[in-house]
mmCIF file of the C-alpha atoms, coordinates in Angstrom:
data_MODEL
# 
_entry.id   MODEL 
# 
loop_
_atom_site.group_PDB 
_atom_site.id 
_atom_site.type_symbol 
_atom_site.label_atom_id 
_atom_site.label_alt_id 
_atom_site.label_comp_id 
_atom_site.label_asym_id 
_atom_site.label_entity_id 
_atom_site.label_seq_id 
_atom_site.pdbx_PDB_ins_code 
_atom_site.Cartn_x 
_atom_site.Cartn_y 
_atom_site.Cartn_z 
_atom_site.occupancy 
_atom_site.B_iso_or_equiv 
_atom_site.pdbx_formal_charge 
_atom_site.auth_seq_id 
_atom_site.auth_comp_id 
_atom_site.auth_asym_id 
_atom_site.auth_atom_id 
_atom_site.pdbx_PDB_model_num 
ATOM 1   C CA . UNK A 1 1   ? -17.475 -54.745 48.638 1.00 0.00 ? 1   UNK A CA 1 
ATOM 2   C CA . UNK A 1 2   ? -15.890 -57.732 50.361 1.00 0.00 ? 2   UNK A CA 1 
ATOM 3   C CA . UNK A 1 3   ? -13.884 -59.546 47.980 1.00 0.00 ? 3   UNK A CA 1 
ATOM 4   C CA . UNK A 1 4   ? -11.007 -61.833 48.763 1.00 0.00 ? 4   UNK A CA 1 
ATOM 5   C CA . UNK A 1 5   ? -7.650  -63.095 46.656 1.00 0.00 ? 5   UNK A CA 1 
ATOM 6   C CA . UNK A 1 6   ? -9.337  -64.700 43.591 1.00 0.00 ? 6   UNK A CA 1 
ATOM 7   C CA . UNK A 1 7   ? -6.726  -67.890 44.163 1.00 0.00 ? 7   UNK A CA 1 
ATOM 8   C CA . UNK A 1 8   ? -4.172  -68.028 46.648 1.00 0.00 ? 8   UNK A CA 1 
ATOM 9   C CA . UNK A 1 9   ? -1.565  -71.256 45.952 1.00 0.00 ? 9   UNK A CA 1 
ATOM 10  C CA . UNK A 1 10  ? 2.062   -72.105 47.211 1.00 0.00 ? 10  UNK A CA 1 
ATOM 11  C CA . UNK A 1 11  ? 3.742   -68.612 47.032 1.00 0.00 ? 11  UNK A CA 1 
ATOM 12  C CA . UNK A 1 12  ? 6.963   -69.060 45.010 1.00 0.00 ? 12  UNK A CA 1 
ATOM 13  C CA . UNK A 1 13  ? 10.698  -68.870 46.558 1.00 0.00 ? 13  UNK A CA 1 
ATOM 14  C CA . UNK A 1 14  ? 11.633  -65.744 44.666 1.00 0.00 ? 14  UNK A CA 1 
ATOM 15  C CA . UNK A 1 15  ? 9.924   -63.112 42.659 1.00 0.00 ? 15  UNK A CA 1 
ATOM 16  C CA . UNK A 1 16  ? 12.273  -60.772 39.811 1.00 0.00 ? 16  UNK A CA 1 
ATOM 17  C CA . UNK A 1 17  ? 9.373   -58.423 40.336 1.00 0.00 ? 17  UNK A CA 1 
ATOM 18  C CA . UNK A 1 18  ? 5.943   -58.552 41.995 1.00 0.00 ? 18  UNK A CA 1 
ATOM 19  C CA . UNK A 1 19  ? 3.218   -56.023 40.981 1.00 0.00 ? 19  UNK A CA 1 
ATOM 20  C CA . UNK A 1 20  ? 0.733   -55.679 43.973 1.00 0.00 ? 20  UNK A CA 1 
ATOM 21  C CA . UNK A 1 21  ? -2.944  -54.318 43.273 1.00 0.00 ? 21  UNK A CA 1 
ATOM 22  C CA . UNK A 1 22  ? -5.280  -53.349 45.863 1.00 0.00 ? 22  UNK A CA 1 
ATOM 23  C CA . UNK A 1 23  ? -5.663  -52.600 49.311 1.00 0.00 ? 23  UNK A CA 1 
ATOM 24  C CA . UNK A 1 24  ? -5.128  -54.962 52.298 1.00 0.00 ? 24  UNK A CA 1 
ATOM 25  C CA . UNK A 1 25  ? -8.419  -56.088 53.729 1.00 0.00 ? 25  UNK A CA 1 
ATOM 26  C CA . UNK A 1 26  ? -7.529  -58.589 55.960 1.00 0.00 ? 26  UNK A CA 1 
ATOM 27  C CA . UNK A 1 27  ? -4.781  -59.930 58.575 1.00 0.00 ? 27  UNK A CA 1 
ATOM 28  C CA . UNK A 1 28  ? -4.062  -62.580 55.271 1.00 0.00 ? 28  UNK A CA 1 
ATOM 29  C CA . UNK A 1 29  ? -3.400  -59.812 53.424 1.00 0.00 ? 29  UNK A CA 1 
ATOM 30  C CA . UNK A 1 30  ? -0.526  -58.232 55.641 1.00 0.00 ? 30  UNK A CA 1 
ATOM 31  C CA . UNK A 1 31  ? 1.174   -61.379 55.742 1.00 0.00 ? 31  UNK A CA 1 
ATOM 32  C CA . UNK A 1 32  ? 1.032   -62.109 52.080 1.00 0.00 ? 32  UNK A CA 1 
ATOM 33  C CA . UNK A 1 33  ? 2.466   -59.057 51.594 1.00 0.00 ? 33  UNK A CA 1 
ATOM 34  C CA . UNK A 1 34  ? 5.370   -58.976 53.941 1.00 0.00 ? 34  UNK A CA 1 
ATOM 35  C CA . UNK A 1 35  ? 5.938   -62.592 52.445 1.00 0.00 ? 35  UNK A CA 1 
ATOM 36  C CA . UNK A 1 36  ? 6.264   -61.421 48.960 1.00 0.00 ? 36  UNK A CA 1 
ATOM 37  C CA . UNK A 1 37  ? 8.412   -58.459 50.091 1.00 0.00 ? 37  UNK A CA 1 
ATOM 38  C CA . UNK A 1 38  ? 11.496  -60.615 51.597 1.00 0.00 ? 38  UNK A CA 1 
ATOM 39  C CA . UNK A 1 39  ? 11.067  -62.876 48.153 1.00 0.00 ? 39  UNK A CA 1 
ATOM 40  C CA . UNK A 1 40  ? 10.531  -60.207 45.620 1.00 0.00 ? 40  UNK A CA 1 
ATOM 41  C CA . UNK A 1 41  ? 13.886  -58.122 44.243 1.00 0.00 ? 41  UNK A CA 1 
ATOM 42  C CA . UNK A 1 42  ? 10.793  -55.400 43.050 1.00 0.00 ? 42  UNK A CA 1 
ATOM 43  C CA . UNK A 1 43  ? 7.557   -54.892 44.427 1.00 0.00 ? 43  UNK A CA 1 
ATOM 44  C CA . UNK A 1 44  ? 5.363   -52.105 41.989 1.00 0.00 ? 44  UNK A CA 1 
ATOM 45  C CA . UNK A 1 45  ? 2.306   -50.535 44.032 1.00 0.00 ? 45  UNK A CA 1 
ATOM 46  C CA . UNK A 1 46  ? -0.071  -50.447 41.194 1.00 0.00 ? 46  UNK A CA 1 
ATOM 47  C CA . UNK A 1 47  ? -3.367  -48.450 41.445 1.00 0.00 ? 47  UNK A CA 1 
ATOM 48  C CA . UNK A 1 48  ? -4.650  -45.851 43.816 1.00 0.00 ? 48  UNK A CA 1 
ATOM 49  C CA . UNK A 1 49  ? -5.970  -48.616 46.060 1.00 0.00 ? 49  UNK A CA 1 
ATOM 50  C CA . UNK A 1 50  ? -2.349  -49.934 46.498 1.00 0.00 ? 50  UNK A CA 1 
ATOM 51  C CA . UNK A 1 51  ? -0.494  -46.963 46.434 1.00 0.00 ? 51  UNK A CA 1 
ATOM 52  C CA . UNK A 1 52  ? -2.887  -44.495 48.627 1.00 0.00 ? 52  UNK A CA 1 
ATOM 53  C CA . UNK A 1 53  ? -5.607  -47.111 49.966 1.00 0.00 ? 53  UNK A CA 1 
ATOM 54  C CA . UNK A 1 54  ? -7.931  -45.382 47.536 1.00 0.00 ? 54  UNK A CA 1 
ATOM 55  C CA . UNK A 1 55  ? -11.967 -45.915 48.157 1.00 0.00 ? 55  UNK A CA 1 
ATOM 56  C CA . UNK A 1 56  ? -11.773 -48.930 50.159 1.00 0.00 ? 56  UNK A CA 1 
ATOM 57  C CA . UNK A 1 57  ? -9.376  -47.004 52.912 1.00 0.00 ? 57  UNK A CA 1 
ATOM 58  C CA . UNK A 1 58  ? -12.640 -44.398 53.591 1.00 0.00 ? 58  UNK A CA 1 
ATOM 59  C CA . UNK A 1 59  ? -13.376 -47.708 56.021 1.00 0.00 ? 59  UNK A CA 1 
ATOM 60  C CA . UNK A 1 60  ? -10.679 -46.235 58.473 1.00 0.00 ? 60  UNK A CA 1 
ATOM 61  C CA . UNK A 1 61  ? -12.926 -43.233 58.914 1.00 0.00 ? 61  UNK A CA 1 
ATOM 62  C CA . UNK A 1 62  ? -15.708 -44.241 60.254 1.00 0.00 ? 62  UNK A CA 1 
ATOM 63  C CA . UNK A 1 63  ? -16.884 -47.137 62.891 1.00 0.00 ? 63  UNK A CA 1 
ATOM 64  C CA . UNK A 1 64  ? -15.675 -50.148 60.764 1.00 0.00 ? 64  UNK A CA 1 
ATOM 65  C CA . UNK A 1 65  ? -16.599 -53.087 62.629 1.00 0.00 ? 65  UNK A CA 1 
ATOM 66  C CA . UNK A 1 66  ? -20.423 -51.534 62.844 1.00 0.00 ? 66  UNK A CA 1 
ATOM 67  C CA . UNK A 1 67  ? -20.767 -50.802 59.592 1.00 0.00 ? 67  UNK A CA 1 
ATOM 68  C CA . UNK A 1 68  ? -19.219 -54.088 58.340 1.00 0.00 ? 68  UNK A CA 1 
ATOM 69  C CA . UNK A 1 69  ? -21.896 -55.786 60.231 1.00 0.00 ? 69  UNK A CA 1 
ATOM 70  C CA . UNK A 1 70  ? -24.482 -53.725 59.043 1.00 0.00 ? 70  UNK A CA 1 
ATOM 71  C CA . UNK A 1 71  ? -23.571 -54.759 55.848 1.00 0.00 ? 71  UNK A CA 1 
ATOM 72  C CA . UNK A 1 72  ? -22.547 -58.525 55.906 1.00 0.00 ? 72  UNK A CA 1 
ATOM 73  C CA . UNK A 1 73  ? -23.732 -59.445 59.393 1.00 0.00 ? 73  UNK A CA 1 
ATOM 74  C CA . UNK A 1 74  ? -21.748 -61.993 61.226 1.00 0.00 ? 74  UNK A CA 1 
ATOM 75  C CA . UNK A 1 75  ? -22.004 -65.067 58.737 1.00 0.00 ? 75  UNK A CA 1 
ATOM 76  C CA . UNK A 1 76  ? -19.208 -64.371 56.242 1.00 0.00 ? 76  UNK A CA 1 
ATOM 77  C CA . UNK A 1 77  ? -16.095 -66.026 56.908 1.00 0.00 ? 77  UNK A CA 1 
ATOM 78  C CA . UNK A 1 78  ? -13.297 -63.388 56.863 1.00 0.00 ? 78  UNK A CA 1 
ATOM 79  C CA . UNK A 1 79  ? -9.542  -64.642 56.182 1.00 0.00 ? 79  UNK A CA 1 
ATOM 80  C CA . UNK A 1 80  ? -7.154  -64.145 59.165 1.00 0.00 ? 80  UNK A CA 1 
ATOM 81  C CA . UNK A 1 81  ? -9.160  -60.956 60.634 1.00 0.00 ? 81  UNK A CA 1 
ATOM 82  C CA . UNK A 1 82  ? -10.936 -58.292 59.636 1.00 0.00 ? 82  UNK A CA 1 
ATOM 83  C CA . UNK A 1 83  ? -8.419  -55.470 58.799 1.00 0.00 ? 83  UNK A CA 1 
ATOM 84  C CA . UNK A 1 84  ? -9.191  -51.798 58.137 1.00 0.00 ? 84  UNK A CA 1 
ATOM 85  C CA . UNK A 1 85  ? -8.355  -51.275 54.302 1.00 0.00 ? 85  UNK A CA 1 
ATOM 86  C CA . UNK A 1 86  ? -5.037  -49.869 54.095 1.00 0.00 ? 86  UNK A CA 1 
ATOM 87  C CA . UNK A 1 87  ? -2.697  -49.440 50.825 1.00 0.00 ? 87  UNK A CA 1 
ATOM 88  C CA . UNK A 1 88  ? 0.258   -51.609 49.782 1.00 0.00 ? 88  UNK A CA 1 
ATOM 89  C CA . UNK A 1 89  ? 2.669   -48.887 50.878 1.00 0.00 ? 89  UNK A CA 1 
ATOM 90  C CA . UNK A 1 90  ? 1.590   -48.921 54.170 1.00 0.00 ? 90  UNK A CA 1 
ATOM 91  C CA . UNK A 1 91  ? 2.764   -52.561 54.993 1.00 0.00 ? 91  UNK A CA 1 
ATOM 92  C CA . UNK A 1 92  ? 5.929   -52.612 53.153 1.00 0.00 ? 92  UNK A CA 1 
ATOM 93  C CA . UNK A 1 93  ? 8.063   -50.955 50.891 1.00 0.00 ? 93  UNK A CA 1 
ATOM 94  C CA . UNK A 1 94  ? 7.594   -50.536 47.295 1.00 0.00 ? 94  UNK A CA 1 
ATOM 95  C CA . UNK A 1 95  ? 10.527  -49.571 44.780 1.00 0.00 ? 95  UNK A CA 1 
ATOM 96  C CA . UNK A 1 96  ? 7.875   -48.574 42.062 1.00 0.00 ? 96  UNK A CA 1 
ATOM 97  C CA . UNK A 1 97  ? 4.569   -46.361 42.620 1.00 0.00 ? 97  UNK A CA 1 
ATOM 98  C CA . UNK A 1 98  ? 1.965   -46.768 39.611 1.00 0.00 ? 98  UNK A CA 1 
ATOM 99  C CA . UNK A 1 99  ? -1.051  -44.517 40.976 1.00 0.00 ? 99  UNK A CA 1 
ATOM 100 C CA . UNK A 1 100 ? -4.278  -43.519 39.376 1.00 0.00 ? 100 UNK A CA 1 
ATOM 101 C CA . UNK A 1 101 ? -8.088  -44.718 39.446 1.00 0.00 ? 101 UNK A CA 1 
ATOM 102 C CA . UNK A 1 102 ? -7.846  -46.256 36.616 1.00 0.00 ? 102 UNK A CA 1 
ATOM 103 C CA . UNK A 1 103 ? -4.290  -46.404 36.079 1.00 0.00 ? 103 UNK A CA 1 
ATOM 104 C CA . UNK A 1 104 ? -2.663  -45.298 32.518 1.00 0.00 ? 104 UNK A CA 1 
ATOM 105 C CA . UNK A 1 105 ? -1.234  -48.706 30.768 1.00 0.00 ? 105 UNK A CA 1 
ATOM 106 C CA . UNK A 1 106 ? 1.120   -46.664 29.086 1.00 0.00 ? 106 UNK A CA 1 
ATOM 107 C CA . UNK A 1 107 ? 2.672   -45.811 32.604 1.00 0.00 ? 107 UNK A CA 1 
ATOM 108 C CA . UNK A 1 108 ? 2.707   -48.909 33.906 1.00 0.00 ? 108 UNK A CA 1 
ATOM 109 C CA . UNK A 1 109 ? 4.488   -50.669 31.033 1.00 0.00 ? 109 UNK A CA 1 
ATOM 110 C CA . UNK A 1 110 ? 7.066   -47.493 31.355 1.00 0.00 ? 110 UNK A CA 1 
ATOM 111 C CA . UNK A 1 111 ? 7.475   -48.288 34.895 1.00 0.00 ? 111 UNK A CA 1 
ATOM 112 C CA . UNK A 1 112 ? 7.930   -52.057 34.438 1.00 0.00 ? 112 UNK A CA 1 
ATOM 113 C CA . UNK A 1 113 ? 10.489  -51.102 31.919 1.00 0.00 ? 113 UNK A CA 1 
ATOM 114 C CA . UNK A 1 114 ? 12.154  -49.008 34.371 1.00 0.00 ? 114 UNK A CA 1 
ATOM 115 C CA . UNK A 1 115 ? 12.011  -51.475 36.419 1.00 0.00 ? 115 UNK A CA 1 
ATOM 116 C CA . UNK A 1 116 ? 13.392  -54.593 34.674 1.00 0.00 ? 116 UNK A CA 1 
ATOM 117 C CA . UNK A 1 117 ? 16.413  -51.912 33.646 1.00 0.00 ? 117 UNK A CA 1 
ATOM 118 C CA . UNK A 1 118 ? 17.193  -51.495 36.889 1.00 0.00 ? 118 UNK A CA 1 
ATOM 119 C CA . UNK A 1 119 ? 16.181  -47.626 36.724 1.00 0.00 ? 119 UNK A CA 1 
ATOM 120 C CA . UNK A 1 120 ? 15.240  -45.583 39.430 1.00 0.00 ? 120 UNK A CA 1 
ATOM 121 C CA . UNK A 1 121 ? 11.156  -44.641 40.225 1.00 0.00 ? 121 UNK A CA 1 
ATOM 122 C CA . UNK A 1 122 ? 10.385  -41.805 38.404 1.00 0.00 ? 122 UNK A CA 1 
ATOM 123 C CA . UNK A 1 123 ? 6.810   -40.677 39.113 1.00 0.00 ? 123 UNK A CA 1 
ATOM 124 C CA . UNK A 1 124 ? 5.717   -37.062 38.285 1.00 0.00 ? 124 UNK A CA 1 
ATOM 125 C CA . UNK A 1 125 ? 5.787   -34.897 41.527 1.00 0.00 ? 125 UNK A CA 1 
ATOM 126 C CA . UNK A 1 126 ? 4.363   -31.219 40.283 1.00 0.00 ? 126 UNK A CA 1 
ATOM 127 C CA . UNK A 1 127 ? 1.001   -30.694 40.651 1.00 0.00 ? 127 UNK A CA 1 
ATOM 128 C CA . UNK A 1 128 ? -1.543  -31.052 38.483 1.00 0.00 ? 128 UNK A CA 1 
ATOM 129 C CA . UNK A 1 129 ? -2.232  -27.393 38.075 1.00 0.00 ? 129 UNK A CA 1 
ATOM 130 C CA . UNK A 1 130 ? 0.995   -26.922 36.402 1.00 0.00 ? 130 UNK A CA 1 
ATOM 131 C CA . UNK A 1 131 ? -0.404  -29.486 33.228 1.00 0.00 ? 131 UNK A CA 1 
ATOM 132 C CA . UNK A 1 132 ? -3.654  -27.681 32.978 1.00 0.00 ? 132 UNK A CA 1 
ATOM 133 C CA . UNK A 1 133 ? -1.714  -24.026 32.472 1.00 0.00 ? 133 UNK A CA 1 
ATOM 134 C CA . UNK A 1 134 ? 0.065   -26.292 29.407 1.00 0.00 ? 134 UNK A CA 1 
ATOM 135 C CA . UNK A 1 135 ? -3.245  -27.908 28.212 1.00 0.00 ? 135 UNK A CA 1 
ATOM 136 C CA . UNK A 1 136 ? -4.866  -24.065 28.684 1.00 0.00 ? 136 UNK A CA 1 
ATOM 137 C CA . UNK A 1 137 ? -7.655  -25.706 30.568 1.00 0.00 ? 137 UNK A CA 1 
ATOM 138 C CA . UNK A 1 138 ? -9.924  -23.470 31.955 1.00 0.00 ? 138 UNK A CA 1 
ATOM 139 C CA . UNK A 1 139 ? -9.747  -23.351 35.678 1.00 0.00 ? 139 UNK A CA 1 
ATOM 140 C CA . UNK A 1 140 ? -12.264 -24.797 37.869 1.00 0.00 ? 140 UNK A CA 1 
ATOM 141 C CA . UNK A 1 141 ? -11.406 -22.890 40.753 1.00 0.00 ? 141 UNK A CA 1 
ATOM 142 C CA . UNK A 1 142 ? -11.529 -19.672 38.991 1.00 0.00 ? 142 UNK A CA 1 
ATOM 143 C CA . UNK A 1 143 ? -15.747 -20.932 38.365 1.00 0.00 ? 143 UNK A CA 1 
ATOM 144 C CA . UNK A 1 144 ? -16.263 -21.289 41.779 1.00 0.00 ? 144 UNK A CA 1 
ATOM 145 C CA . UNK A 1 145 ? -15.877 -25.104 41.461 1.00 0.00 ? 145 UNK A CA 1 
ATOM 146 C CA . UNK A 1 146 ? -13.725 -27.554 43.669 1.00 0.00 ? 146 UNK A CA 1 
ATOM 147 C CA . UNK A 1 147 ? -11.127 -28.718 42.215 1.00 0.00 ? 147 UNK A CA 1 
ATOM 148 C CA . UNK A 1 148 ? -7.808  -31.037 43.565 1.00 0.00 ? 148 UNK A CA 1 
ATOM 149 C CA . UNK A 1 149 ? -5.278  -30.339 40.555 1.00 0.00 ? 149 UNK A CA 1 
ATOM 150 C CA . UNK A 1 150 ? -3.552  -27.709 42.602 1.00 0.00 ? 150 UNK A CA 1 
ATOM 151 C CA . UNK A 1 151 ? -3.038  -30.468 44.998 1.00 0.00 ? 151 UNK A CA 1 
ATOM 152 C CA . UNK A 1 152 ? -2.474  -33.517 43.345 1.00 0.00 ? 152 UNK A CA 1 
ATOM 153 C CA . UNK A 1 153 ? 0.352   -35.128 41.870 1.00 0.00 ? 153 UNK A CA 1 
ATOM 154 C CA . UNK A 1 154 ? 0.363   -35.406 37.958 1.00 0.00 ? 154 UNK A CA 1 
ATOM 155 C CA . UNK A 1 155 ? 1.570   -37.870 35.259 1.00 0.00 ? 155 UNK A CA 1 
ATOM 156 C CA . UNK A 1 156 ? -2.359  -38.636 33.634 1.00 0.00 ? 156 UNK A CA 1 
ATOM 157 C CA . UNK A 1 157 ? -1.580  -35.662 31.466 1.00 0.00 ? 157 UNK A CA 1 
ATOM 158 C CA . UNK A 1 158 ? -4.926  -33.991 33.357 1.00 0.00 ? 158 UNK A CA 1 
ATOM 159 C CA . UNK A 1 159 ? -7.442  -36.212 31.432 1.00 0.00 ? 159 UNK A CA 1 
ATOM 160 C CA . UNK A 1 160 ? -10.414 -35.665 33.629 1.00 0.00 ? 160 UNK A CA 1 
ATOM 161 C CA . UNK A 1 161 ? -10.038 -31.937 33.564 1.00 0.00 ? 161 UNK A CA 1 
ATOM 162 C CA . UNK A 1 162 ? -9.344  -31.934 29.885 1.00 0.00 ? 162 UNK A CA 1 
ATOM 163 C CA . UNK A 1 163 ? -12.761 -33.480 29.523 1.00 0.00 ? 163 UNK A CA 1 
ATOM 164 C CA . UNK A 1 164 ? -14.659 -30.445 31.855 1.00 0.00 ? 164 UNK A CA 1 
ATOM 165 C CA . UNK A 1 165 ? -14.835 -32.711 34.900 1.00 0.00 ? 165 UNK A CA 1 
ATOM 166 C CA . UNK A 1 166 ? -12.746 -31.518 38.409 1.00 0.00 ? 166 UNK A CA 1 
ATOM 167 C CA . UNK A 1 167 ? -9.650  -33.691 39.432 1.00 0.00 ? 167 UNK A CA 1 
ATOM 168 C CA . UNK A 1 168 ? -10.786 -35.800 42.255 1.00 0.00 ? 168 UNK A CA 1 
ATOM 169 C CA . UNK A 1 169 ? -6.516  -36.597 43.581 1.00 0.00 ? 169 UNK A CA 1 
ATOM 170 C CA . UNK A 1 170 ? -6.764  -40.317 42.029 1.00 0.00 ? 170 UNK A CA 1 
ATOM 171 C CA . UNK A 1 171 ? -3.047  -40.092 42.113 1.00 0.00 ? 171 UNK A CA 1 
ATOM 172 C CA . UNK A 1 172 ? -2.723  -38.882 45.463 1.00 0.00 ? 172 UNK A CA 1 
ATOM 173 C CA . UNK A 1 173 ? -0.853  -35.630 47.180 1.00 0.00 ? 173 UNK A CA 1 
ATOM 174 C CA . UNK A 1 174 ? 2.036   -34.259 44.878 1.00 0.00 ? 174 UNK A CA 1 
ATOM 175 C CA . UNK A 1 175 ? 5.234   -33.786 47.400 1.00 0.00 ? 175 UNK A CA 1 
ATOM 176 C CA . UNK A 1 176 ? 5.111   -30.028 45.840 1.00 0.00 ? 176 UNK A CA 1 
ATOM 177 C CA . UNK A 1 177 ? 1.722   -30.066 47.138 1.00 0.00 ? 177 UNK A CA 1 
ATOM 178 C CA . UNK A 1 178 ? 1.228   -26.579 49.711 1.00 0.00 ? 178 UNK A CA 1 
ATOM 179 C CA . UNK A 1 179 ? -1.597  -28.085 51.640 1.00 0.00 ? 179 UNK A CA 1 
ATOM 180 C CA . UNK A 1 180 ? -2.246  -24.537 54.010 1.00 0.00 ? 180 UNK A CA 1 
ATOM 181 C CA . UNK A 1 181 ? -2.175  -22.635 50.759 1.00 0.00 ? 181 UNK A CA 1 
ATOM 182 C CA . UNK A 1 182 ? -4.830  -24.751 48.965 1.00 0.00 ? 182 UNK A CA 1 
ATOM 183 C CA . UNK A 1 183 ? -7.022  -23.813 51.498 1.00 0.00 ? 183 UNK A CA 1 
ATOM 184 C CA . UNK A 1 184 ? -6.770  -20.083 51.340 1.00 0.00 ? 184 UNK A CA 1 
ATOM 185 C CA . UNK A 1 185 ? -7.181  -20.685 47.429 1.00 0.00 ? 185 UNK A CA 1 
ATOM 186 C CA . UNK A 1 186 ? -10.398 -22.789 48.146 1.00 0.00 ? 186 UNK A CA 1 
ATOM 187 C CA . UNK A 1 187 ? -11.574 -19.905 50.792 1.00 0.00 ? 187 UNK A CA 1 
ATOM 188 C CA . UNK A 1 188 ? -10.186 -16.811 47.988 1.00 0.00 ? 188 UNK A CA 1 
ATOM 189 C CA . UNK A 1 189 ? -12.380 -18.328 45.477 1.00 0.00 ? 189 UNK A CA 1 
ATOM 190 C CA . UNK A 1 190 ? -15.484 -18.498 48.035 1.00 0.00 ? 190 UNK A CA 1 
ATOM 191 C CA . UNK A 1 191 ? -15.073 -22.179 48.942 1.00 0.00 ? 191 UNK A CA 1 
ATOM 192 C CA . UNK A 1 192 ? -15.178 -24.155 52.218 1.00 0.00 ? 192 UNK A CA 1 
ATOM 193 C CA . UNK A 1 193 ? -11.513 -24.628 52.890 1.00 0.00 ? 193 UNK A CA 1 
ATOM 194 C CA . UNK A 1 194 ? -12.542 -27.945 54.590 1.00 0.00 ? 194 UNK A CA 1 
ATOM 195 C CA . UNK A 1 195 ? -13.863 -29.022 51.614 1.00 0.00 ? 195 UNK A CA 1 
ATOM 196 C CA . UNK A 1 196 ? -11.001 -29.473 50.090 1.00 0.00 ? 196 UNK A CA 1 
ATOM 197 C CA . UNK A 1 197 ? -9.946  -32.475 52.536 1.00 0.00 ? 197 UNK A CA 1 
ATOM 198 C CA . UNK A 1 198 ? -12.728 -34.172 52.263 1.00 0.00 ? 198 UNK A CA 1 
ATOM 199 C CA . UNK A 1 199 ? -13.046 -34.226 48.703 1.00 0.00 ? 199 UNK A CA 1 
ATOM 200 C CA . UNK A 1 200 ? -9.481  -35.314 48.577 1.00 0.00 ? 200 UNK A CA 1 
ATOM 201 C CA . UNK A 1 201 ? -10.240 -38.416 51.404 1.00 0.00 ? 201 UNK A CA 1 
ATOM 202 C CA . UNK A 1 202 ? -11.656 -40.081 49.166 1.00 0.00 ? 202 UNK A CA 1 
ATOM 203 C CA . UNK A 1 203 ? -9.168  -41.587 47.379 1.00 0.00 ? 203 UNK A CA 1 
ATOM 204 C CA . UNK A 1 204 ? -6.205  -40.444 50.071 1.00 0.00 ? 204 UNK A CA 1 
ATOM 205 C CA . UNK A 1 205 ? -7.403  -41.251 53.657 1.00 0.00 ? 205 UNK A CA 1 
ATOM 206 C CA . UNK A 1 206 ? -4.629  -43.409 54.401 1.00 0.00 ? 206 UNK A CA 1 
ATOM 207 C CA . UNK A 1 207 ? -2.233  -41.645 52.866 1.00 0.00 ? 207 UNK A CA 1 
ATOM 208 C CA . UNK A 1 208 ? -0.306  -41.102 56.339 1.00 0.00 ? 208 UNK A CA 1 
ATOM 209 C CA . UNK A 1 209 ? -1.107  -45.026 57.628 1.00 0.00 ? 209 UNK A CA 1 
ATOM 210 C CA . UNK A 1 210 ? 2.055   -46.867 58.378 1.00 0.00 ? 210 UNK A CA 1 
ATOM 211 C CA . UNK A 1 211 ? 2.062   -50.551 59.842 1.00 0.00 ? 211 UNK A CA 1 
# 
């Protein structure tokens, strides 16, 4: 969906701490954000659309430019170029990452409290299989079903597998994350191996995008 800034006014001098949501869409976009980075002492990525490009960045892998016109035509007036979707963290730096599609409030406000302390970024780095041997969920994998826990990083306490649905890697690749390994899993349990990257595209394909 093409959707622009819902108001864009005189950006101020100087920010204590700017919260970014979304992906960049458009050349506008990149510039708004380098802007805010030289005027804001904190920038928090918040969202898997800011932090990993999330849905929108699935753009980047296919013919963008075709299927945008396919779409919209040519009759929409686009702000400062057309720009594949990428996230946040591809543009600039961000001190704080607040992931997840939707995000947890109660990690946000614990990261803007971090924040405002002056603490250091503290997201959750296992993977998510290590929560679900804790919440004794029953493993998907182990069904024959595709699954991303053992893949992605954790801090939503496993909510969607909690409630009997897969983890679809909302909050991105966990830096513990043994990507050759998941595959053999995914092929051990009588799964495609290449399965397991697409599924996990979806909210991830720009995870390795840098600007």
């Amino acid at each position: 969906m093409y959707w622009q800034l819902t108001s864009s006014g005189h950006l101020p001098d100087e920010y204590d701490v700017a919260v970014i949501e979304g992906a960049a869409t458009t050349g506008e976009h990149i510039e708004t954000l380098r802007k805010v980075r030289e005027t804001a002492a904190v920038v928090i990525a918040l969202g898997t659309c800011a932090v990993t490009g999330g849905i929108p960045a699935l753009a980047g892998t296919l013919d963008y430019d075709a299927r945008y016109g396919v779409v919209y035509g040519d009759g929409i007036a686009v702000a400062r170029g057309r720009q594949v979707p990428v996230p946040v963290t591809s543009v600039i730096a961000v001190d704080y990452q607040v992931p997840g599609c939707p995000i947890d409030p109660a990690e946000f406000v614990k990261v803007l409290s971090r924040a405002l302390m002056g603490l250091k970024d503290a997201i959750p780095v296992d993977p998510m299989c290590a929560i679900c041997k804790t919440e004794e969920n029953i493993c998907f994998l182990d069904q024959g079903k595709a699954c991303l826990g053992l893949v992605t990083r954790t801090g939503c306490g496993a909510k969607c597998v909690s409630l009997s649905r897969p983890c679809t890697g909302c909050r991105g690749l966990s830096p513990e994350a043994n990507l050759p390994a998941a595959r053999r899993v995914y092929a051990d349990k009588g799964l495609d191996p290449a399965e397991l990257d697409r599924l996990f595209d979806l909210y991830n394909a720009a995870r390795e995008v840098v600007l």
